[in-house]
VOGU-3710 file (C-alpha; in Angstrom, 3 decimals, decimal comma):
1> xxxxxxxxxx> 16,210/-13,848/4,086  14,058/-10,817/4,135  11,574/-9,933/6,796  9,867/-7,116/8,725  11,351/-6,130/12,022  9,580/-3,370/14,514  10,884/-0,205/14,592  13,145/0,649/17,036  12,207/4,433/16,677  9,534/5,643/19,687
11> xxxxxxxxxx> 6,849/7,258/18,611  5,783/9,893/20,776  2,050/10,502/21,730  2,295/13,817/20,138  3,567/12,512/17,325  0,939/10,013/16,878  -1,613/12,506/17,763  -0,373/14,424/14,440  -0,045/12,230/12,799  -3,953/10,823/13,468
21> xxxxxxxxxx> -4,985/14,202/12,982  -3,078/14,621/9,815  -5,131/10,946/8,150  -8,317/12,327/9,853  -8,313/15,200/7,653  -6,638/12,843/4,506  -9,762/10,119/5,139  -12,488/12,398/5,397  -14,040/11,625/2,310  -13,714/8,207/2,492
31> xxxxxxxxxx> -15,049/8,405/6,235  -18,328/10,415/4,406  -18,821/7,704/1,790  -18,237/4,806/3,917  -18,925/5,403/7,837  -21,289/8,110/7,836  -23,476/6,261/5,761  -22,947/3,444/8,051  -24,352/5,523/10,696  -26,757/7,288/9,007
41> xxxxxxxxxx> -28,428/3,870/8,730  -28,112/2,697/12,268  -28,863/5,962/13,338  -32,653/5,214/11,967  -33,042/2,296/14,063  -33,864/1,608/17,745  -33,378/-2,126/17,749  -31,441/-4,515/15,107  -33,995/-6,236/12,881  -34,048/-7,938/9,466
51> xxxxxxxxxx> -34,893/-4,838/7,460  -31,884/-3,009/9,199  -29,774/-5,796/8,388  -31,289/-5,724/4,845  -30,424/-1,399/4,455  -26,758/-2,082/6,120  -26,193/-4,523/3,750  -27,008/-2,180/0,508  -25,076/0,750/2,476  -21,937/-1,331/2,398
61> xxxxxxxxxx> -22,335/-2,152/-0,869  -22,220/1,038/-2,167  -19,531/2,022/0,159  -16,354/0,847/-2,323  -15,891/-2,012/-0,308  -16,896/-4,427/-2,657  -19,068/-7,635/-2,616  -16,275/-9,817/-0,866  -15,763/-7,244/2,083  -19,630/-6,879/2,394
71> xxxxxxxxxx> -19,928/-10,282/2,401  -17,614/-11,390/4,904  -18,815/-8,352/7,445  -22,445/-9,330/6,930  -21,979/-13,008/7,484  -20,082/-11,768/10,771  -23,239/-8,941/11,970  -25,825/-11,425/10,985  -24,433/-14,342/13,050  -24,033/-12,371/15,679
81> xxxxxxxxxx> -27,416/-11,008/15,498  -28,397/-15,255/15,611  -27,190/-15,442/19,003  -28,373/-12,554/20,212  -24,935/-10,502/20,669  -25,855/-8,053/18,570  -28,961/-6,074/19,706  -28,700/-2,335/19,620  -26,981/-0,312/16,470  -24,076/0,245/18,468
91> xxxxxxxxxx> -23,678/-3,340/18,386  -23,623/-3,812/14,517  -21,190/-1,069/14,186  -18,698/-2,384/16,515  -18,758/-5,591/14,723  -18,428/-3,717/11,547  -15,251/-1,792/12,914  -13,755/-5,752/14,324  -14,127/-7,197/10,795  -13,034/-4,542/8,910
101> xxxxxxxxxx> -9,732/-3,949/11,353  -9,143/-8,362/10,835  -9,096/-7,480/7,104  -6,134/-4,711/7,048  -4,128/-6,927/9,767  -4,070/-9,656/7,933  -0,460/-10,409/6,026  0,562/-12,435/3,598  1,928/-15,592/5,129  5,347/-15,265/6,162
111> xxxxxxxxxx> 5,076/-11,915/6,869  5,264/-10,113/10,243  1,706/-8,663/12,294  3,419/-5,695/13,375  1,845/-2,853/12,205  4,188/-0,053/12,413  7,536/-2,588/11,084  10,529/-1,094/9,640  11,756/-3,366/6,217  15,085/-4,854/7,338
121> xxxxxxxxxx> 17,367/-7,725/5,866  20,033/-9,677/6,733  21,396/-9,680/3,471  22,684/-6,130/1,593  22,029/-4,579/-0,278  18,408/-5,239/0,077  16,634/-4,760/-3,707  13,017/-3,601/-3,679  11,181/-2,907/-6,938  8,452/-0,859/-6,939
131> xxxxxxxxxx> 5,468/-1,347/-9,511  2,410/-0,533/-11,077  0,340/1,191/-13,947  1,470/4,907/-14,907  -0,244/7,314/-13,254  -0,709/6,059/-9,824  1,905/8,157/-8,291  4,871/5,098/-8,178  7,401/7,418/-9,267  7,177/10,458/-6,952
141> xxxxxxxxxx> 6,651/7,211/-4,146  9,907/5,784/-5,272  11,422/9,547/-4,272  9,755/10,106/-1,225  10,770/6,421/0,353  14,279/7,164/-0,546  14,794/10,340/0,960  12,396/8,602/4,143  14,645/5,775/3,953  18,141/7,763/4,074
151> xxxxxxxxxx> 16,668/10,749/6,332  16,680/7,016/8,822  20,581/6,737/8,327  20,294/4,378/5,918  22,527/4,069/2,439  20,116/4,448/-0,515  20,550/3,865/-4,165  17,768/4,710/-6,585  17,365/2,841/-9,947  15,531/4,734/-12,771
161> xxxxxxxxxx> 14,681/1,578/-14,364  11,232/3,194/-16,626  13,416/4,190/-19,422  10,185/4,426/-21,404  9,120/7,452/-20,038  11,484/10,434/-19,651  9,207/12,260/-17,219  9,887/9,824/-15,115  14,062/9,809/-14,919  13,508/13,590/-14,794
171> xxxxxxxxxx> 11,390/13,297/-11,390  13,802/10,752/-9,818  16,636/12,817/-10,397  15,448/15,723/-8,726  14,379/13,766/-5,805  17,111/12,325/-5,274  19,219/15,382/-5,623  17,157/16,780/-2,692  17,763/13,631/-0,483  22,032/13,078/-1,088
181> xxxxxxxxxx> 20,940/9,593/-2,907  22,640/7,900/-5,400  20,722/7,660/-8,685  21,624/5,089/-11,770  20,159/6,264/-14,698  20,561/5,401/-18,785  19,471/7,100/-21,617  15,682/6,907/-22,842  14,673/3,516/-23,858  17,447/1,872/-22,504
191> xxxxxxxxxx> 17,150/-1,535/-21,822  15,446/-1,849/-18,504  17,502/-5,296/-17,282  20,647/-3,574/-18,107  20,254/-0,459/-16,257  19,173/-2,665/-13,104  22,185/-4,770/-13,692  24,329/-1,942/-13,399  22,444/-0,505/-10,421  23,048/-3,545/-8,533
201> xxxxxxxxxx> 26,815/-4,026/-9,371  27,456/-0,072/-8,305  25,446/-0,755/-5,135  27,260/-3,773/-3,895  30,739/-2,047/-4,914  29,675/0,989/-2,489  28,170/-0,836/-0,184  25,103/-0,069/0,112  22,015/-0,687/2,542  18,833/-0,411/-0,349
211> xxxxxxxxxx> 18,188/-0,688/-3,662  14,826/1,198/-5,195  13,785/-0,145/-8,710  11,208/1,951/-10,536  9,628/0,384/-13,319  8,243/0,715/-16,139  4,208/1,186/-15,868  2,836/0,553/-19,176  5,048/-0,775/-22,701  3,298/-1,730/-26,048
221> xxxxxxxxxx> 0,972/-4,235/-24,268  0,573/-5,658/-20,963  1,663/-8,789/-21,642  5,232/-7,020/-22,713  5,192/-5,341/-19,683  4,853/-8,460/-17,046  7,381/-9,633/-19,165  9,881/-7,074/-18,500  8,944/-6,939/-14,958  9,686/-10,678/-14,862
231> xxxxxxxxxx> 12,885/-10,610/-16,755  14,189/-7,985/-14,419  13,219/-10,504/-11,213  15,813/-12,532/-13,181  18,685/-10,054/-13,272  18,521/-9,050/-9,711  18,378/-13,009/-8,795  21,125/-13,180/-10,022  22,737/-10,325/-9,645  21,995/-10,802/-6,273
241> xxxxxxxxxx> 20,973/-14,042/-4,511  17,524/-14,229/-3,027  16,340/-10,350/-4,349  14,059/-8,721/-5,301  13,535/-8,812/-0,986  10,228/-6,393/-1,803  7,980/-6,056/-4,727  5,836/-3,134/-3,395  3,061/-2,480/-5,915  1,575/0,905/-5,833
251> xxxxxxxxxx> -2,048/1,297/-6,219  -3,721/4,675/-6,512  -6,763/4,983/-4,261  -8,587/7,242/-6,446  -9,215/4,350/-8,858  -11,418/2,270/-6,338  -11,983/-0,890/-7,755  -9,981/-0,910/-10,781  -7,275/-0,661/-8,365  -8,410/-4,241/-7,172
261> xxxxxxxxxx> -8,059/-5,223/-10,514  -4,469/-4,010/-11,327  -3,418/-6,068/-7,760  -4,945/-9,055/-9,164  -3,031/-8,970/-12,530  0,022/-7,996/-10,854  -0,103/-10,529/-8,709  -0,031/-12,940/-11,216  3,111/-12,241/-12,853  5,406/-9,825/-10,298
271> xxxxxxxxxx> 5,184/-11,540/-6,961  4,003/-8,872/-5,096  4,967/-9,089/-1,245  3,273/-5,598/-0,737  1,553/-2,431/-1,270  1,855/1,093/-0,933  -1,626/3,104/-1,672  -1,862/6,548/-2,867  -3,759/9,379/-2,792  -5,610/8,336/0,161
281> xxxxxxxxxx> -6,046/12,020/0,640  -9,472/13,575/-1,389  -10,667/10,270/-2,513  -14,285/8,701/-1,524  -13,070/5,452/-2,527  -10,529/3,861/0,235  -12,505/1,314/0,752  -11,025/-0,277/-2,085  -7,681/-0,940/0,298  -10,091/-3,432/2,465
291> xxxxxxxxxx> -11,274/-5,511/-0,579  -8,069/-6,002/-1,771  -6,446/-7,269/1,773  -9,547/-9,346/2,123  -9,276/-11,090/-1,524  -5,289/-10,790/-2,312  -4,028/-11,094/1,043  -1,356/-8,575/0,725  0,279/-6,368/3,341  -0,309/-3,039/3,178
301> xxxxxxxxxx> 3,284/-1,178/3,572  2,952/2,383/2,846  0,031/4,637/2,638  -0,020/8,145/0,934  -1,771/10,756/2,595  -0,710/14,389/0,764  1,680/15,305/-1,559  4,506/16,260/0,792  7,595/13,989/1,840  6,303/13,390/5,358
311> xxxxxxxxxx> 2,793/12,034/3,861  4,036/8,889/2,892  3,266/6,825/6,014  4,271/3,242/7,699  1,020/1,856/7,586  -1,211/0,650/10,915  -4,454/-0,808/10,295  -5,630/0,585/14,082  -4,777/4,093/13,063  -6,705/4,152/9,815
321> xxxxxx> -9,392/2,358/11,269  -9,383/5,123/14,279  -9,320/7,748/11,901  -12,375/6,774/10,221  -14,569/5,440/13,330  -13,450/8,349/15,773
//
């Protein structure tokens, strides 16, 4: 049975203080696209109205969030603003900041409300595979969370599962040779299933705590691929009962709402139990990570926030939401 347990490691106010400053300075453009207009608009205002409702309304719109978010945060200001609980512009953007902290907290059901969790299982090795399209930085992610993973003491094993794309066995192995983890590799256009299969048996024999699958991100069609993905599901079922514990699908930020629509097909086909966004730093278009909790309902595991090891954060929806608002 897998599930998310909180972290027994403290985390020091300094710590957090860096670490706030360091997704401060990551978010900034998506704090310029999305709450600076917010308060550009209120700023105009004196007293909440119709027509300030109406201008909100078009700023969120063309914020990234997408018509769902807007939708649901609008219904929210507006029936506030009914009962008269919402009178001043500081009002509306406090609601604004409630709703959109409810949409990153929410989980998928079964899954845990902590924010700041650390992936455990009571089963080992725990399997995760890690998907999504080419290009939206799931390979180097694979790397970093393995070296993040063992730099906590845990055993890691890496499975260079994209045999499609020899870039991509290339990266893993120098990761990995940085970290001290165990890599299973095959020649180029291996099959996928078989290299898993062989990943799995060398982790159980060596007993070992994780498992990280990276996949392939794009074969002759998509339908080819989803089949792949779901023929490797297979293998680790039952290679190992109950696994894959995680399907993380990584989603590149920079995409915006595109990004929403790779979830969706994913989701169809993969199972995904969460994400990991990239390239969070530089991008305008984060927003996208609150339409696709709102719509999908999937945790958010992992954020990226720079291209160094220590940018690839556990993700807390009050910290990103502080680092935009504050």
């Amino acid at each position: 049975m897998f599930f998310f347990k909180k972290s027994s490691k403290e985390e020091t106010p300094e710590k957090k203080a860096g670490l706030l400053a360091r997704m401060k300075n990551a978010l900034s453009a998506t704090k310029e696209n999305l709450v600076s207009k917010i308060e550009a608009v209120l700023g105009g205002v004196s007293a909440m109205d119709e027509n300030a409702l109406d201008d909100l309304e078009g700023t969120l719109l063309g914020a990234d969030l997408g018509a769902v978010v807007t939708d649901r945060i609008m219904t929210a200001v507006r029936a506030q603003h009914k009962k008269g609980q919402l009178k001043t512009p500081d009002d509306a953007k406090t609601e604004i900041r409630n709703q959109l902290t409810a949409i990153l907290s929410s989980r998928a059901e079964g899954a845990s409300h902590e924010s700041d969790d650390a992936p455990v299982s009571e089963s080992k090795p725990q399997v995760w595979m890690i998907v999504g399209v080419n290009g939206t930085g799931k390979t180097t992610t694979v790397g970093k969370l393995a070296a993040r993973l063992a730099g906590e003491g845990r055993k890691m094993l890496v499975c260079a599962a994209d045999t499609f794309r020899p870039a991509a066995i290339e990266q893993l192995a120098v990761w990995t040779e940085r970290s001290g983890t165990e890599l299973i590799k095959s020649k180029i256009g291996a099959d996928p299933s078989s290299v898993l299969h062989d990943a799995l048996s060398a982790a159980a024999a060596r007993e070992c705590d994780l498992v990280l699958i990276d996949t392939a991100g794009r074969l002759h069609t998509k339908s080819n691929l989803m089949q792949e993905l779901e023929k490797m599901r297979r293998v680790a079922g039952r290679k190992i009962p109950g696994s894959p514990h995680e399907t993380l699908l990584v989603v590149d930020a920079t995409t915006g709402q595109n990004g929403l629509n790779q979830a969706r097909e994913f989701m169809k086909f993969t199972g995904v139990t969460g994400l990991i966004v990239t390239k969070l730093d530089g991008t305008a278009k984060g927003g996208v990570l609150f339409g696709i909790c709102q719509e999908l309902n999937i945790p958010v595991r992992y954020i990226g926030i720079g291209e160094a090891i220590e940018d690839l954060v556990d993700f807390s929806p009050e910290n990103f939401i502080d680092s935009l608002f504050k």
